[in-house]
C-alpha positions as CSV (number, residue, x, y, z in Angstrom):
1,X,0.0,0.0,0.0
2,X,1.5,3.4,-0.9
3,X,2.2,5.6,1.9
4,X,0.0,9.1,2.5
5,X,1.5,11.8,0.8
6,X,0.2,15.1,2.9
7,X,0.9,18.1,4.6
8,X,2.6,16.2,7.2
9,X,5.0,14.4,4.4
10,X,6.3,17.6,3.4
11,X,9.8,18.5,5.8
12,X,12.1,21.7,6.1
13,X,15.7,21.2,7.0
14,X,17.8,23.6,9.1
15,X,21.4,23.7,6.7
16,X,23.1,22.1,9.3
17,X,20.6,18.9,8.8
18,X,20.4,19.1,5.6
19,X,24.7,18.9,5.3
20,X,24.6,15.8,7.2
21,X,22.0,14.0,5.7
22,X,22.9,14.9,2.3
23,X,26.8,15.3,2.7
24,X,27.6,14.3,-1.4
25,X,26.0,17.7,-2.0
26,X,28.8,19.6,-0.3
27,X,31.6,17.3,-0.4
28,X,31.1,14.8,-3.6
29,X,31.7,11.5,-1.4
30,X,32.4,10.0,1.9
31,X,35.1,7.2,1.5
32,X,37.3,6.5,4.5
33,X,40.3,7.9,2.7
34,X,41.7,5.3,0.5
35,X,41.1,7.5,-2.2
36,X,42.3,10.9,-3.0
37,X,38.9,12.1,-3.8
38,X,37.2,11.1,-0.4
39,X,35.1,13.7,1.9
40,X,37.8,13.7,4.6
41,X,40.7,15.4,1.8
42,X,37.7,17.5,0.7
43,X,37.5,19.0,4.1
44,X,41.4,19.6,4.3
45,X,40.6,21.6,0.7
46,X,38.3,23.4,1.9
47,X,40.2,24.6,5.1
48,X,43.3,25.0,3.5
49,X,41.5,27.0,0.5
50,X,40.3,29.9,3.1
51,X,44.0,30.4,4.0
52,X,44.8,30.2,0.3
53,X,42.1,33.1,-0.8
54,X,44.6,34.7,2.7
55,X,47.9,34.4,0.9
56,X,46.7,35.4,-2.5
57,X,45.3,38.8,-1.1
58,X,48.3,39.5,-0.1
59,X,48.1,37.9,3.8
60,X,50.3,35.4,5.4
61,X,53.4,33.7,3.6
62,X,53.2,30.3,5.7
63,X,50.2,27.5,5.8
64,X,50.7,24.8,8.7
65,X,49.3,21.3,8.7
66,X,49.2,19.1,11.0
67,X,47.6,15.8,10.6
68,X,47.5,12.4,12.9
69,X,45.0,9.4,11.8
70,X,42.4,11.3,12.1
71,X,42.2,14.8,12.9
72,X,43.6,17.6,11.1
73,X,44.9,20.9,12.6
74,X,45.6,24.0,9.6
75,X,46.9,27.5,11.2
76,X,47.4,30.3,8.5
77,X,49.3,33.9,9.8
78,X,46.6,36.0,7.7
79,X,44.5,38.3,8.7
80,X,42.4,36.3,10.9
81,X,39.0,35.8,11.0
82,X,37.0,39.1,12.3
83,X,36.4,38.0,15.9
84,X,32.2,39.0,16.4
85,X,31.6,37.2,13.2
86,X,33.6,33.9,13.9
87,X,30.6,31.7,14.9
88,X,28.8,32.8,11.8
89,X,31.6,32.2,9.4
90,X,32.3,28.4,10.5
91,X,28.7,27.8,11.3
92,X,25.9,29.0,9.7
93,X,25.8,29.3,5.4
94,X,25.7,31.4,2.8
95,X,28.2,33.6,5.7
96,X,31.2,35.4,3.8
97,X,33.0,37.8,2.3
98,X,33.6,36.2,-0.8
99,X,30.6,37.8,-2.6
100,X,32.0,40.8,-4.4
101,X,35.3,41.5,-5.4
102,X,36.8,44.0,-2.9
103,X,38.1,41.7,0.3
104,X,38.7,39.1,-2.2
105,X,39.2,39.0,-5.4
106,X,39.5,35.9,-7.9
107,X,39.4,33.8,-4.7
108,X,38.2,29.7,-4.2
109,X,36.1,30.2,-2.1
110,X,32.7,31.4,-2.8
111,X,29.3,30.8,-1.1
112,X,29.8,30.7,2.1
113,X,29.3,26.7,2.4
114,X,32.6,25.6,2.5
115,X,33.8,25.6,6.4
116,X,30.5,25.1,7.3
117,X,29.9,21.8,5.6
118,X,33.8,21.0,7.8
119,X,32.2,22.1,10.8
120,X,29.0,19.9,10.1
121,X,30.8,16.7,9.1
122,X,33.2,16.9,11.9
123,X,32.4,14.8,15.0
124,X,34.7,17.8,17.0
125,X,35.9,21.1,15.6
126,X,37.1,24.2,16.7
127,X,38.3,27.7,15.3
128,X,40.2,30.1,16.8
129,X,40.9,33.9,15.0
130,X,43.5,36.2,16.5
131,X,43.4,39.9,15.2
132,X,45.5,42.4,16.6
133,X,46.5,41.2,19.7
134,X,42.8,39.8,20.1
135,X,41.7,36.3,20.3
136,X,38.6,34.0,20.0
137,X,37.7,30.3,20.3
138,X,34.8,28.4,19.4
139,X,34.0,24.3,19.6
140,X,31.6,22.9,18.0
141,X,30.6,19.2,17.8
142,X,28.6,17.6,15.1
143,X,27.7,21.4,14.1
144,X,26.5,22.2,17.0
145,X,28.1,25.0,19.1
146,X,29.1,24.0,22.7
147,X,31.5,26.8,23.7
148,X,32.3,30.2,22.7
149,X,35.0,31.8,24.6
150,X,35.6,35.7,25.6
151,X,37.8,38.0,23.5
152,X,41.1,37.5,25.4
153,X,44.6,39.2,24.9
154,X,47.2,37.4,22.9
155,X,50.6,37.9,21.5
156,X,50.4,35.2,18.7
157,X,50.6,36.3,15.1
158,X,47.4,37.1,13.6
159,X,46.0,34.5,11.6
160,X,42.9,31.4,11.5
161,X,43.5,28.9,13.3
162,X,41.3,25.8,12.3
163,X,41.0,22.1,14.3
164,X,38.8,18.8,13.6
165,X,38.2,15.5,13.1
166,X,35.8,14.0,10.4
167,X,32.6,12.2,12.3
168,X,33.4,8.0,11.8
169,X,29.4,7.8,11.8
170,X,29.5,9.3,8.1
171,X,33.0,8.1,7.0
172,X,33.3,4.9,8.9
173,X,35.3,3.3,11.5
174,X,38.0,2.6,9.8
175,X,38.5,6.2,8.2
176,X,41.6,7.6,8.1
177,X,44.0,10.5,6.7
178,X,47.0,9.0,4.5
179,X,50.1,11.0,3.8
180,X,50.5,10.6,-0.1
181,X,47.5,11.9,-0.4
182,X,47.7,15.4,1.9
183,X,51.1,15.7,0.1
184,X,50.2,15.9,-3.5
185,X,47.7,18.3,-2.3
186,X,50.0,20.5,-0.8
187,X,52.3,20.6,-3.4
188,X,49.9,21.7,-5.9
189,X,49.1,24.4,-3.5
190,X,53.2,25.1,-3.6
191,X,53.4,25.3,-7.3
192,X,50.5,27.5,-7.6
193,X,51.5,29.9,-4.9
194,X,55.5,30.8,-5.6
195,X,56.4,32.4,-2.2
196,X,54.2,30.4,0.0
197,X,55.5,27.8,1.8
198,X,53.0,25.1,3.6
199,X,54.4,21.9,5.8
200,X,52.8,19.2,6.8
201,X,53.7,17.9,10.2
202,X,56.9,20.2,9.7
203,X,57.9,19.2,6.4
204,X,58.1,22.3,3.9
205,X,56.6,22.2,0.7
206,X,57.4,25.5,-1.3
207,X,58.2,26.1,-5.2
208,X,60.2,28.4,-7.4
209,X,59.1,27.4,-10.7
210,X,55.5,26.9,-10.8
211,X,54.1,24.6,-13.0
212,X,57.2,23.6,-14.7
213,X,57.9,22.1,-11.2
214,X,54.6,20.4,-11.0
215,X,55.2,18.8,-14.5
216,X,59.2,17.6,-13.7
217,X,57.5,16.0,-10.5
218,X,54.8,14.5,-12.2
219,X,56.4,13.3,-15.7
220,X,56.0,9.4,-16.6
221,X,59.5,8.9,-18.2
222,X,61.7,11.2,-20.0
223,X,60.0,14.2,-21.6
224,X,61.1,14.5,-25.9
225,X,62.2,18.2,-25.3
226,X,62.9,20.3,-22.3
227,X,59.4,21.6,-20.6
228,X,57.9,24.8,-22.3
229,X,57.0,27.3,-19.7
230,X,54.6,30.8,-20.5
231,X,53.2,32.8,-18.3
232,X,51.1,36.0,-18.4
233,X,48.7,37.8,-16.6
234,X,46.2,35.6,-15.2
235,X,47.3,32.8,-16.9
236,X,50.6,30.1,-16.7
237,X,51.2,27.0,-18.7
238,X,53.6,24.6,-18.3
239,X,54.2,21.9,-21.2
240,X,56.0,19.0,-23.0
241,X,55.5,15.5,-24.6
242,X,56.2,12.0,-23.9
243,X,56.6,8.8,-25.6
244,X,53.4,7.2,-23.3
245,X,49.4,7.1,-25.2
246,X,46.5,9.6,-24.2
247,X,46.6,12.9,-23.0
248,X,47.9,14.0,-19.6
249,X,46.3,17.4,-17.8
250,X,46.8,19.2,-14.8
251,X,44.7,21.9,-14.6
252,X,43.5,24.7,-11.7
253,X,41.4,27.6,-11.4
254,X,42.9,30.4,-8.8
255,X,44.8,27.7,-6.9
256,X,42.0,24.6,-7.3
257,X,42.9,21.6,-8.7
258,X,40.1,20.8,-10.8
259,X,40.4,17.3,-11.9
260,X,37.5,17.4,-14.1
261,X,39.0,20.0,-15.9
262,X,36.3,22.3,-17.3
263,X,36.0,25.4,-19.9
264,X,40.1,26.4,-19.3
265,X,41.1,23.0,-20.1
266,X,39.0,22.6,-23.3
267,X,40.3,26.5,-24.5
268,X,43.6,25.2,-24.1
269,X,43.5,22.1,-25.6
270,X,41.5,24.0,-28.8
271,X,44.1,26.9,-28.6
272,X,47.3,24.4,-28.6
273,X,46.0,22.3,-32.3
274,X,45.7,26.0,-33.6
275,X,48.7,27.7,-32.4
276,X,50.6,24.3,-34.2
277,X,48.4,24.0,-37.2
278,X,49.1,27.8,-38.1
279,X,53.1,28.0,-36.8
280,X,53.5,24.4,-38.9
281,X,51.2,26.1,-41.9
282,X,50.1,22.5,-42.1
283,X,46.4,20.7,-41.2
284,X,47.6,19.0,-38.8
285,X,44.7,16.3,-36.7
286,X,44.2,17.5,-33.3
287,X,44.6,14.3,-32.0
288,X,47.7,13.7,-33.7
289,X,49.2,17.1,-32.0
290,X,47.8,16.3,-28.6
291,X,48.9,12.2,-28.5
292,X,51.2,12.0,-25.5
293,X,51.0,15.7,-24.5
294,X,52.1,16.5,-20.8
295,X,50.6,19.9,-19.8
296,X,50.0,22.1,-16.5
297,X,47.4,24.9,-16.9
298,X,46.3,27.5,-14.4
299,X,44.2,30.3,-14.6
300,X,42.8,32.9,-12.5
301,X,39.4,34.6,-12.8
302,X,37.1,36.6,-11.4
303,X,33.6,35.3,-9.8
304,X,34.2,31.9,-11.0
305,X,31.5,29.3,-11.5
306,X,32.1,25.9,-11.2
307,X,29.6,22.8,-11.7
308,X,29.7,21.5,-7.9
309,X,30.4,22.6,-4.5
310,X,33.3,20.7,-4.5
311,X,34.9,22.6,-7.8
312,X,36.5,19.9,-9.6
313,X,35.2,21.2,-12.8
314,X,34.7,24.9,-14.1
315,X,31.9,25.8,-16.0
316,X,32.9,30.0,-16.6
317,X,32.7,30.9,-20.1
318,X,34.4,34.6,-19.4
319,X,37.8,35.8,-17.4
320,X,35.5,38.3,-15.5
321,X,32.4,40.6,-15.5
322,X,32.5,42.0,-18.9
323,X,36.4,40.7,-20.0
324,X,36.9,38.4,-22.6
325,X,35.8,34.8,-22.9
326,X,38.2,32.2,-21.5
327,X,38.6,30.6,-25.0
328,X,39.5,34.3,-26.7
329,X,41.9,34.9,-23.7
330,X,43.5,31.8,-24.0
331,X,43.7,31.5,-27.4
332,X,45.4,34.8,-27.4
333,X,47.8,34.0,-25.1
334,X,49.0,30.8,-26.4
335,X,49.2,32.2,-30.1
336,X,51.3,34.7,-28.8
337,X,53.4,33.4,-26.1
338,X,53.7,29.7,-27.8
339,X,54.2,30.4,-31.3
340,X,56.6,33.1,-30.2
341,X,58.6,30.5,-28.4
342,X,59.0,28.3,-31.5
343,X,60.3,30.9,-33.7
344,X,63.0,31.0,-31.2
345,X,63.4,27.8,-30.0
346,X,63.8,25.7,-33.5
347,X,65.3,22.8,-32.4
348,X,62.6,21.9,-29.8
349,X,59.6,23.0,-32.8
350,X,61.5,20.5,-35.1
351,X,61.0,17.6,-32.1
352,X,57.1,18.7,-32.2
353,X,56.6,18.4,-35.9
354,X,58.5,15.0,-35.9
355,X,56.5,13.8,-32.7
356,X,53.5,14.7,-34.7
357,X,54.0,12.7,-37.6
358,X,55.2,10.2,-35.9
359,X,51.6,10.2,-34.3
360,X,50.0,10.1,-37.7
361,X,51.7,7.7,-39.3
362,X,50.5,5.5,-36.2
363,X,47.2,6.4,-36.2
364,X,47.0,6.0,-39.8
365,X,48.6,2.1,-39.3
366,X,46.5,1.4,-36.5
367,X,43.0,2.5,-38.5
368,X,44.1,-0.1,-41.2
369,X,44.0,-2.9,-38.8
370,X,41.1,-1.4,-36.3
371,X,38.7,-2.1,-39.1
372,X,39.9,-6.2,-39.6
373,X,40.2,-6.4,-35.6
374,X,36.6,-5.1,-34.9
375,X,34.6,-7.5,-37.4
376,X,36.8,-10.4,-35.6
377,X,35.6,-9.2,-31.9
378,X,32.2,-8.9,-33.2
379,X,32.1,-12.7,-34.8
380,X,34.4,-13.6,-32.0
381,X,31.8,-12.5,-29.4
382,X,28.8,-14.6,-30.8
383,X,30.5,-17.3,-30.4
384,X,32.3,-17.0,-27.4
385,X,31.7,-16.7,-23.3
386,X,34.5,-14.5,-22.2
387,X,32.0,-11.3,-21.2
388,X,29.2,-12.2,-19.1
389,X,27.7,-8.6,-18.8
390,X,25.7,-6.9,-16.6
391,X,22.2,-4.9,-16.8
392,X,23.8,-1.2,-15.6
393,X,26.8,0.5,-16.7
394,X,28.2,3.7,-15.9
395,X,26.8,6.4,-17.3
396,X,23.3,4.9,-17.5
397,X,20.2,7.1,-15.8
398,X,19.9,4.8,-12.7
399,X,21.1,5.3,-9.3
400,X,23.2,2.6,-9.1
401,X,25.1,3.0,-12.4
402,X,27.9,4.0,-10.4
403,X,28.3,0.4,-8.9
404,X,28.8,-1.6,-12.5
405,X,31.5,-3.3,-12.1
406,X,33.7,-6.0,-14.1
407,X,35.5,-8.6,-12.8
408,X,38.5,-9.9,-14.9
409,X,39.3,-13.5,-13.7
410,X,41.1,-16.0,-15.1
411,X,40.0,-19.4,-16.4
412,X,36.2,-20.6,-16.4
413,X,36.3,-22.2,-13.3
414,X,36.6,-18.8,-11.8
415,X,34.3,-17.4,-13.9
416,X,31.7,-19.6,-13.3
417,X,31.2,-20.0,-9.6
418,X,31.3,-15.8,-10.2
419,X,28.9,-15.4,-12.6
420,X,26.7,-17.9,-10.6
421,X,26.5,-15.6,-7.8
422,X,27.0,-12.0,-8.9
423,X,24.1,-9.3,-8.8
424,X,23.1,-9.5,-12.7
425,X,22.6,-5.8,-12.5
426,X,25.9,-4.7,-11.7
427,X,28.5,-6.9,-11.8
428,X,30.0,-8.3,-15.3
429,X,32.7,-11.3,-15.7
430,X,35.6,-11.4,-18.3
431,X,37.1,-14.5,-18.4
432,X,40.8,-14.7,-19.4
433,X,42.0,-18.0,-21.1
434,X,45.3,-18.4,-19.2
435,X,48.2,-15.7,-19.0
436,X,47.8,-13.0,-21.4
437,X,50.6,-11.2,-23.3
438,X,53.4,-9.4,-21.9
439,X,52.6,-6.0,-23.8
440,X,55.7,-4.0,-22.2
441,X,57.8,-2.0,-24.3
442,X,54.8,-3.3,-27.8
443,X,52.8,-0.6,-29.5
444,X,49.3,0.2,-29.3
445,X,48.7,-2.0,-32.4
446,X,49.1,-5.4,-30.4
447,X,45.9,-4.8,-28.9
448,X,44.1,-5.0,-32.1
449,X,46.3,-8.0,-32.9
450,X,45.9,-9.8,-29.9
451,X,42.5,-10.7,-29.6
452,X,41.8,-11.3,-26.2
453,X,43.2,-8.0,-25.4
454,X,41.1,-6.5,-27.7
455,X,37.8,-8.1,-26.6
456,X,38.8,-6.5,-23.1
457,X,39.3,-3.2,-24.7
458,X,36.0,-3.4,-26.6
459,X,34.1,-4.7,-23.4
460,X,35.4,-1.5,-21.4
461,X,34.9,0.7,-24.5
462,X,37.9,2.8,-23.4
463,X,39.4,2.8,-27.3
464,X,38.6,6.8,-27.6
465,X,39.4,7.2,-24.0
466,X,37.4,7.0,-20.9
467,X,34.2,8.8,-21.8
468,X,32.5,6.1,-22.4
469,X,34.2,3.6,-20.0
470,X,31.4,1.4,-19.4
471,X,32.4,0.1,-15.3
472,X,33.0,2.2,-12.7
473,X,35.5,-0.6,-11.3
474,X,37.7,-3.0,-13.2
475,X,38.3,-5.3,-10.9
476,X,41.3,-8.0,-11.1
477,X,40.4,-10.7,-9.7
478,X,43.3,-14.0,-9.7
479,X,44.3,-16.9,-7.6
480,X,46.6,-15.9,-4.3
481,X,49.7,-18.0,-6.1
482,X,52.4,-17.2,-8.2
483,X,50.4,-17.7,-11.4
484,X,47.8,-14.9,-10.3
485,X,50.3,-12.2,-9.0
486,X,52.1,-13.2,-12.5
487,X,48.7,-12.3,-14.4
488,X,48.0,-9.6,-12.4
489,X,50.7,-7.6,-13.0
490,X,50.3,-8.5,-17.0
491,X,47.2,-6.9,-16.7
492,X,48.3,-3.7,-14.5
493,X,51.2,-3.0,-17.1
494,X,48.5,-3.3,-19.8
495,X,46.1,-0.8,-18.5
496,X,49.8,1.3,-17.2
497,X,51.4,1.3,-20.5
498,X,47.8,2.0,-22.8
499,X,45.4,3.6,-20.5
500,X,46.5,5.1,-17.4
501,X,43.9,7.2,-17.3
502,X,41.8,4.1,-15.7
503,X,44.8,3.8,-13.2
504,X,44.7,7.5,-12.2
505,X,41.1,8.6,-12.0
506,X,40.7,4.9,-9.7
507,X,39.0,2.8,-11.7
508,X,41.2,-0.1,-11.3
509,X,41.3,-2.3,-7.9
510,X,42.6,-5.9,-7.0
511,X,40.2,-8.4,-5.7
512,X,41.2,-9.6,-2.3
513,X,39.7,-13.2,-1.5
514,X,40.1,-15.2,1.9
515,X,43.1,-17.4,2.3
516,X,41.3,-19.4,5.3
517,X,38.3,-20.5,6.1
518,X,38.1,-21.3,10.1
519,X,34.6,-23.2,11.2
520,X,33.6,-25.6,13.6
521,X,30.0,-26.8,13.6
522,X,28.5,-23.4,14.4
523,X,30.3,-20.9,12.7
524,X,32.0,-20.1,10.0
525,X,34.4,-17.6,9.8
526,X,36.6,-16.1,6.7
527,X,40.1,-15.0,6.8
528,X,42.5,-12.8,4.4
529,X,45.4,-13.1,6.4
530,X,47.3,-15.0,8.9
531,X,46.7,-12.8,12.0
532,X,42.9,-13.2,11.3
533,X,43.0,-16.7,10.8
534,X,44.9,-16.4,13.9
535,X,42.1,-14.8,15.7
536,X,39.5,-16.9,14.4
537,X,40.6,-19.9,15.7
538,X,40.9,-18.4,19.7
539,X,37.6,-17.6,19.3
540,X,36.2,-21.2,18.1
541,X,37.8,-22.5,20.4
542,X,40.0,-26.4,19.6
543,X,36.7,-28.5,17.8
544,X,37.5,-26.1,15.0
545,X,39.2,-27.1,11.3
546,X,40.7,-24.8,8.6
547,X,41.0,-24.6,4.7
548,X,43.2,-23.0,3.0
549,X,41.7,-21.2,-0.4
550,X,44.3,-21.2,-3.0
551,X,42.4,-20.6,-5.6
552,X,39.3,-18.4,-6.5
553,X,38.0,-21.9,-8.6
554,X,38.1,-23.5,-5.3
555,X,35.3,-21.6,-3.5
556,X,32.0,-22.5,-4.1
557,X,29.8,-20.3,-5.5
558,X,27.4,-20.1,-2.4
559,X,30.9,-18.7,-0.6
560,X,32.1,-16.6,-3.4
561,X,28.3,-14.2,-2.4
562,X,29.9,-13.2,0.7
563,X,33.2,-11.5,-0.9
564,X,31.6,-10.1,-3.9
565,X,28.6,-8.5,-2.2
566,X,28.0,-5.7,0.3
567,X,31.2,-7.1,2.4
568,X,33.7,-6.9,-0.7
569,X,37.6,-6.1,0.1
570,X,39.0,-3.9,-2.9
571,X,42.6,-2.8,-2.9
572,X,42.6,0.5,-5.1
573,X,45.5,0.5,-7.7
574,X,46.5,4.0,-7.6
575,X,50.1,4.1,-8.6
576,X,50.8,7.5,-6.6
577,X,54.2,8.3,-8.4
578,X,53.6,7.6,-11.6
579,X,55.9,9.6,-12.8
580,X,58.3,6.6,-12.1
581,X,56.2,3.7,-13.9
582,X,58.6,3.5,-17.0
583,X,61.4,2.7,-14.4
584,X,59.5,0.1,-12.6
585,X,57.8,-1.6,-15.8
586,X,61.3,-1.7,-17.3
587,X,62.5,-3.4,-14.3
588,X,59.5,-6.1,-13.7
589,X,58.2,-6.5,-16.9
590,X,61.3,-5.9,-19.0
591,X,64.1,-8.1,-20.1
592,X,66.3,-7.9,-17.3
593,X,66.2,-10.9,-16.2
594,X,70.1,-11.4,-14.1
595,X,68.9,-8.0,-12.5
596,X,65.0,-9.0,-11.5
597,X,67.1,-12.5,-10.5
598,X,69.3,-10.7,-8.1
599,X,66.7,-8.6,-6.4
600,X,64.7,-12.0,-6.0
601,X,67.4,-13.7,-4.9
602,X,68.1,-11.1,-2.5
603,X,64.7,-10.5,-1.3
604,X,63.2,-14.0,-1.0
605,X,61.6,-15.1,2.0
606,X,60.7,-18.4,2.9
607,X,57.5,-19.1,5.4
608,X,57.0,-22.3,7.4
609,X,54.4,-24.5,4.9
610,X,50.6,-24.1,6.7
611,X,49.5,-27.1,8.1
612,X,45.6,-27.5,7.6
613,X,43.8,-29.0,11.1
């Protein structure tokens, strides 16, 4: 029976309820911080952004971060929150003074939402704003004010001081801050701020260069030609090119990274194919000047709009009230300050326009096999098993689009006590026939040759990049032996060397599957590691008897429900310096063998063979 809809259905939220209860609106996700893009980095952002908008105006040269597990303590040397208006500004929203241009201008933050949505989602939190030998505290928890101290003498610096830690109702239990993570975001801050130095826990992270330092740090492998670096007015780029596929982008919007890139990134990317085509005098394809591009962009504008509260994408069209549009300013630039640079720089235009063609004579060998390759995966996938799909994919109108998920397993014993138990409506199988290639150091074209690593492409749909990417996870899922982490890594240098966009916007994970299962004739308990196993068998007590899983073929379907469903372990693949990858594949995947034998050798341990009970 449907439920009454009446007056009585219809509810008003104060802000404060309506942050918690709704906390994707303000922050994107929860997460409990395995990824860079969970709330609990988010709330750093939005903390540290404040003290940015400080620095910018001209207010406080130092940032300082402190950061255990879980709680996070930023103090900036700015001017320091106005001391009657500090419970308003960290509590109740829509409360700034970001809403014209005079106290700040082309700042972050905007609308008065960010702090607030902190203070909200913050099990504890407290702000303290010293002004001119004046001082103030406040402490919230869960929002909610609980103490509000005097105006009191001080002889600190003036300056925000801002303290909390992230409620573990919202981001779980096991939430938790992890270094890598706070440190790539602090050094974007550095190269984006020249003169400002930030530390985290006492480590400094400041930078002289800019951009070009964010790119050197960021690289993956050698660059073809020493980095290009323009600046102007509002505007700095830094760039180069690579010998890796795709197109790499960092871009920022007055000091935010936004990953999603936005109207800046897409006038660049226009601006760059026509700055070449008309310095070259040649019709160059845009893809074909943009394959393996490495580029930093950063621009600053006034009263900028971006497409979420969490501003990972901009959605300004102009610079400012009345200025030009961001695709005439940058086009500008870069026609200018680019093609200006080639005429005096010949030797690294020269590398361009023989990276270039080098790109189009690939492309143009790769389209005369694409065609042969395609018809194959289409008769190939009549007649054969490999993809058991799923109903949703990513993308799709449905709220839980965002779970479609495939499985990559290997062998059809896997496969099938997987695709006996999955949810049909978001989880998909690909079934690998044994080890697949070894693609390092092979051009794009083996994945058209090989066809098993071409059905995977075409399953995914990643060929023209990940806008139409089809799973929100990829999911590698092998046997805990030799053979698996053999396969596995196979398949991570695959996705590494030819998309590692899936890689670095976390789409890639590794399955993790018990090693034990510990039961007696009661319970039944599974365990992914020794010192669980341990633990299970203290509390079974001695009538208990133990299996060890050495294979995903070897658990029974009716198990495999309870490590695929709402209880599923997933280990993100996020290779955080991946910068470094060509080193590392070279060295794992390459032919070194006498080295990779050495470091085996030297490394080897050897654990006492388990005894099953």
């Amino acid at each position: 029976m449907a439920s009454n809809y009446t007056e009585a259905s219809i509810k008003t939220l104060s802000s404060l309820e309506h942050i918690r209860l709704r906390p994707g609106m303000y922050i994107g996700r929860l997460g409990n911080g395995a990824h860079a893009e969970d709330g609990i980095y988010v709330l750093l952002k939005e903390t540290v952004d404040n003290c940015i908008d400080e620095f910018t105006m001209g207010f406080g040269k130092k940032i300082e971060v402190e950061v255990e597990e879980r709680s996070v303590r930023v103090r900036d040397y700015g001017r320091g929150i106005p001391l009657g208006k500090l419970v308003d500004c960290v509590s109740i929203i829509n409360t700034g003074a970001k809403y014209d241009s005079e106290t700040f201008q082309k700042a972050v933050g905007l609308n008065g939402v960010g702090q607030k949505a902190v203070n909200a989602l913050a099990l504890s939190y407290r702000a303290q704003a010293i002004r001119e030998g004046d001082t103030k505290v406040v402490e919230f928890e869960k929002g909610r004010l609980k103490s509000e101290s005097k105006v009191t003498k001080t002889t600190e610096r003036n300056g925000t001081f801002i303290e909390f830690t992230p409620d573990e109702a919202l981001f779980g239990k096991d939430f938790r801050f992890r270094a890598e993570f706070i440190e790539d975001m602090l050094w974007n801050y550095a190269f984006l701020n020249r003169g400002l130095t930030l530390t985290l826990n006492g480590k400094p992270f400041r930078s002289q260069n800019g951009l070009k330092d964010l790119l050197t740090k960021e690289l993956n492998g050698e660059p073809l030609y020493p980095i290009i670096h323009l600046e102007g007015d509002d505007i700095e780029i830094a760039m180069t090119h690579g010998n890796h596929y795709g197109e790499e982008y960092w871009s920022f919007v007055n000091g935010q990274h936004t990953t999603m890139g936005g109207t800046h990134l897409a006038a660049f990317r226009e601006a760059l194919v026509a700055t070449v085509r008309n310095h070259f005098k040649k019709d160059y394809d845009a893809a074909d000047i943009r394959q393996s591009i490495d580029a930093a962009v950063s621009v600053r504008v006034q009263e900028p709009v971006f497409e979420s509260q969490t501003k990972t994408k901009l959605g300004s069209t102009e610079i400012g009230p009345g200025g030009p549009s961001l695709k005439e300013f940058v086009g500008k630039f870069m026609q200018q300050a680019l093609d200006t640079f080639l005429h005096k720089n010949r030797e690294v235009a020269e590398i361009i326009k023989g990276k270039i063609e080098q790109n189009e004579e690939e492309r143009k060998e790769l389209a005369g096999i694409r065609n042969i390759a395609k018809e194959r995966a289409k008769k190939a996938s009549l007649h054969n098993r490999k993809l058991r799909d799923c109903r949703l994919h990513l993308g799709d109108r449905n709220p839980r689009a965002e779970e479609s998920t495939l499985f990559i397993v290997e062998g059809d014993s896997a496969a099938g006590s997987l695709t006996s138990t999955r949810d049909v409506q978001t989880q998909a199988v690909f079934a690998l026939k044994g080890k697949p290639l070894n693609t390092f150091g092979l051009t794009k074209k083996i994945i058209y040759e090989n066809e098993e690593f071409h059905l995977l492409q075409s399953a995914l749909n990643i060929e023209d990049g990940l806008d139409g990417l089809r799973y929100n996870r990829i999911v590698i899922a092998t046997d805990a032996d030799v053979d698996g982490m053999h396969i596995r890594l196979l398949l991570i240098s695959f996705f590494l060397q030819y998309f590692p966009d899936v890689i670095r916007n976390n789409h890639l994970y590794i399955l993790q599957t018990p090693l034990f299962r510990v039961r007696n004739k009661k319970v039944t308990q599974y365990c992914y590691s020794e010192q669980e196993k341990q633990a299970a068998m203290a509390r079974l007590g001695a009538s208990h008897e133990i299996t060890r899983f050495k294979g995903l073929g070897e658990i029974s379907a009716g198990e495999f429900k309870d490590f695929i469903g709402e209880n599923i372990r997933l280990d993100p693949v996020n290779l955080h310096h991946l910068y470094s990858s060509d080193e590392l594949l070279t060295f794992f995947m390459g032919k070194n063998t006498p080295e990779r034998q050495e470091f085996i050798i030297d490394n080897l341990r050897v654990e006492k063979d388990l005894i099953e009970v």
